[in-house]
C-alpha positions as CSV (number, residue, x, y, z in Angstrom):
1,X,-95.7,118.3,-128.3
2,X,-92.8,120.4,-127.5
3,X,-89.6,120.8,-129.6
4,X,-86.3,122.4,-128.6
5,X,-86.4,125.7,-130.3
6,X,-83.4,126.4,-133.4
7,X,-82.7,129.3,-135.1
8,X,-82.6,128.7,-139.0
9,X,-79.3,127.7,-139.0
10,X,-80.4,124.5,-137.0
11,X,-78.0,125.6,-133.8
12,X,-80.1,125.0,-130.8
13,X,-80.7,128.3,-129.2
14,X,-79.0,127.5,-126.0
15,X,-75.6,127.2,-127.9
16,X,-76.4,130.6,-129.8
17,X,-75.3,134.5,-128.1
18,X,-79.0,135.4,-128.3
19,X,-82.3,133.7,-128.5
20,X,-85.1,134.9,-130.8
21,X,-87.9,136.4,-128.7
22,X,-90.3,133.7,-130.2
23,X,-87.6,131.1,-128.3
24,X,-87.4,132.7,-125.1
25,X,-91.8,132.8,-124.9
26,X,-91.7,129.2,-125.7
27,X,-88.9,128.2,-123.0
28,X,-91.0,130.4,-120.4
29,X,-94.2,128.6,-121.5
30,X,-92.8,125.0,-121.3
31,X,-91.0,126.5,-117.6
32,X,-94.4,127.3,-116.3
33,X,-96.3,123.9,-117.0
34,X,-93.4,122.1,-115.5
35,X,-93.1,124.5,-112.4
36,X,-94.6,122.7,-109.3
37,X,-97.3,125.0,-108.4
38,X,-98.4,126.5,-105.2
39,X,-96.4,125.5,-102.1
40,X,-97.6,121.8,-101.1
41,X,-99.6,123.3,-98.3
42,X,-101.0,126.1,-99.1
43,X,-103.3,124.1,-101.5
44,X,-105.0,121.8,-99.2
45,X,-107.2,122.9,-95.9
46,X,-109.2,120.6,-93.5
47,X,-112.2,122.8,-92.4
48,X,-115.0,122.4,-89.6
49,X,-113.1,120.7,-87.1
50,X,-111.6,121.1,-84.0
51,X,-108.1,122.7,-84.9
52,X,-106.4,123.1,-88.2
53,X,-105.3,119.4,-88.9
54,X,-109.1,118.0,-87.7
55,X,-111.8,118.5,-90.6
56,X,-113.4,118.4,-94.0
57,X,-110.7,118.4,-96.7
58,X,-111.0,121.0,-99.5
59,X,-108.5,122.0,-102.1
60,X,-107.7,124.9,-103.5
61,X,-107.6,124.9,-107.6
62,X,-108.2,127.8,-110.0
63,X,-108.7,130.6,-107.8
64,X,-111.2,128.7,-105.6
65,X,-111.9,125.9,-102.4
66,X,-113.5,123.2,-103.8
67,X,-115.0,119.6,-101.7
68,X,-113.1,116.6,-101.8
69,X,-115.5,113.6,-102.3
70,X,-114.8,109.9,-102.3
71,X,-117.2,106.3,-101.7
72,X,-114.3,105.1,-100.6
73,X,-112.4,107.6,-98.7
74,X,-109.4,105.8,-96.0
75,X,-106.4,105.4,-94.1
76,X,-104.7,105.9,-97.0
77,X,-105.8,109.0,-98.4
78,X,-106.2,110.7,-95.0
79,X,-102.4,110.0,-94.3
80,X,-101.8,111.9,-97.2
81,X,-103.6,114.4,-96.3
82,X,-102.2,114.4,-93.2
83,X,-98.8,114.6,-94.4
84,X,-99.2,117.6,-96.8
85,X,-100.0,119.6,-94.0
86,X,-97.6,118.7,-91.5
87,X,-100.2,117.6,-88.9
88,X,-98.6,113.9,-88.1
89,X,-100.0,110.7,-88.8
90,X,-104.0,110.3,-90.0
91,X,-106.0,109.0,-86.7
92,X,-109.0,108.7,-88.1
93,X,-110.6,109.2,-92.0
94,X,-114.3,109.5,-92.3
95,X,-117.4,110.7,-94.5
96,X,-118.5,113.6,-93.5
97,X,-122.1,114.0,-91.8
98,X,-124.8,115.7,-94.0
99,X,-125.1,118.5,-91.8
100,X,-121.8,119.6,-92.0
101,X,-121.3,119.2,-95.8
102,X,-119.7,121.7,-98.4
103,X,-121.7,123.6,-100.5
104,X,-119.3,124.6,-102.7
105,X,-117.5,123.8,-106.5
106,X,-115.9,119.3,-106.3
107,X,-112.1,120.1,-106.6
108,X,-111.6,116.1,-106.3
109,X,-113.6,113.3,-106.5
110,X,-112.8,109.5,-106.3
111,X,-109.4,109.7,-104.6
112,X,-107.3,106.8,-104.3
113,X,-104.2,107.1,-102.3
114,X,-101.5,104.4,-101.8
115,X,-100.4,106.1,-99.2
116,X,-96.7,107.5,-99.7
117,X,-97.4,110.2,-101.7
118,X,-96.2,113.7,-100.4
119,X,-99.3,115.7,-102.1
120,X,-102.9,114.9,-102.4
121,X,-102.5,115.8,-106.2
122,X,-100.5,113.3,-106.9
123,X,-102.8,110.5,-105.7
124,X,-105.1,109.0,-108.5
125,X,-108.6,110.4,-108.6
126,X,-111.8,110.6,-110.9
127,X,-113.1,113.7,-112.9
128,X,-115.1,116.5,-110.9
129,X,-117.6,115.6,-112.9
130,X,-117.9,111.8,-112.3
131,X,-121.4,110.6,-111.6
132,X,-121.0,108.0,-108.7
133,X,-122.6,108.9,-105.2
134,X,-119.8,110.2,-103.3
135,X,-119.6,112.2,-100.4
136,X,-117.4,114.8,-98.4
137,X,-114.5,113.2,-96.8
138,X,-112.3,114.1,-93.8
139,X,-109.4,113.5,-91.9
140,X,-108.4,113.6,-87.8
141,X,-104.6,114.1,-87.9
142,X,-102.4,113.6,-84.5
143,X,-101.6,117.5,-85.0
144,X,-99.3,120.1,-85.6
145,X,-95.8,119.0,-86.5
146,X,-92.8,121.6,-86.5
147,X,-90.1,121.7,-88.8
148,X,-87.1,122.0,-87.2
């Protein structure tokens, strides 16, 4: 839990001429776990397909790609998808063939979209290390959208 740093004299610091330096590490600490991250699509690829918004959806967390893997992966949470990289609307969400599987580290597992959300993050998922049968998902989006 956080608490709004004082200085002895019980003065809030940002009322004060100077914070302490122990005040100004906390407010950069509580600043970074509320900052919203990497840009929305930078952390989100679809791989293996046909163009960039045709693929096998990975996310990028901690440094690395990981697989995104779901039993009951859909419309939903390929729109949102979709979305997040600015490649229309979601024509098509699949399972992805065993041949053409990641190998690498689960970065999701067990998403469940409603639909709206702006960020694959912010759907609800299951821990990496969930133990249902789940497979690589991916996602056929219209295609490129431009930002005018």
């Amino acid at each position: 839990m956080f608490h709004m740093a004082t200085q002895k004299s019980g003065i809030p610091w940002h009322h004060q001429a100077e914070p302490l330096p122990g005040e100004i590490l906390q407010c950069a600490f509580v600043a970074f776990l509320l900052s919203p991250g990497p840009p929305h699509n930078a952390s989100l690829r679809l791989v293996g397909g046909g163009s960039r918004c045709d693929g096998r959806v990975e996310i990028f967390q901690r440094g690395t790609w990981g697989r995104v893997l779901d039993d009951q992966w859909d419309m939903e949470d390929a729109s949102v998808v979709c979305r997040q990289l600015r490649c229309g609307e979601a024509e098509a969400a699949y399972t992805v063939p065993r041949a053409e599987r990641g190998t690498g580290p689960v970065g999701l597992r067990g998403v469940q979209c409603a639909g709206h959300e702006a960020n694959l993050s912010l759907c609800n998922t299951s821990l990496p290390e969930a133990t249902a049968i789940m497979e690589d998902v991916g996602a056929v989006c219209q295609g490129e959208q431009r930002v005018h």
